[in-house]
N, C-alpha and C positions, 0 to 999 in steps of 0.2 A: 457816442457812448449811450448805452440803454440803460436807464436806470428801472428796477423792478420792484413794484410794490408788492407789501403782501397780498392783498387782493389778488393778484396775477397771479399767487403762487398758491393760491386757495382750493382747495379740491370743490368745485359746483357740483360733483353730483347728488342729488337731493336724496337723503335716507331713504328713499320712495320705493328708490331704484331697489334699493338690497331688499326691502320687504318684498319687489314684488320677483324676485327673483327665488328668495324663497318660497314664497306663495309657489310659484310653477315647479320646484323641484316638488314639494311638497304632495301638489297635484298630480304630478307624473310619477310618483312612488306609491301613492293609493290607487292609484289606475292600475299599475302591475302587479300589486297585490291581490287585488279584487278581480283583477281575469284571471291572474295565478289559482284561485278560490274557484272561482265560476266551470275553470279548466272540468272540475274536478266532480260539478255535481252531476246528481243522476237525472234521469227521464223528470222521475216526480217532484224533484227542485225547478225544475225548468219549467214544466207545467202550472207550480203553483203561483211561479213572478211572469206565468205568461209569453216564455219565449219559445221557441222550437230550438230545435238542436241545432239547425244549418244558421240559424242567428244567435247563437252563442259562440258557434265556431267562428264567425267571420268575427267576432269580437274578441273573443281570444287573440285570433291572429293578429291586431295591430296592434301596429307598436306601440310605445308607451305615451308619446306622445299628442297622439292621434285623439282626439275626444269621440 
């Protein structure tokens, strides 16, 4: 017969874990916001934060995950 402490019955995983799970959702929801944004600018938005148009599209296009 097993007898079962509470200990054994204890959830270990460290509050760490959910902050930093929200941290990455977090992170992944201003990324597709902010290329959602970027989708949208002109020539002279692009010019003035210094990117071309063919590296803003490549940025656009990944996913949200992708940094």
């Amino acid at each position: 017969m097993s007898v079962r402490t509470i200990q054994s019955m204890t959830n270990h995983h460290d509050s760490g874990l959910l902050a930093h799970i929200g941290e990455t959702l977090h992170t992944w929801r201003e990324r597709q916001i902010q290329r959602r944004e970027m989708a949208h600018w002109t020539e002279r938005d692009l010019h003035d934060v210094g990117i071309s148009w063919s590296e803003m599209l490549a940025e656009v296009d990944k996913p949200f995950w992708r940094s």
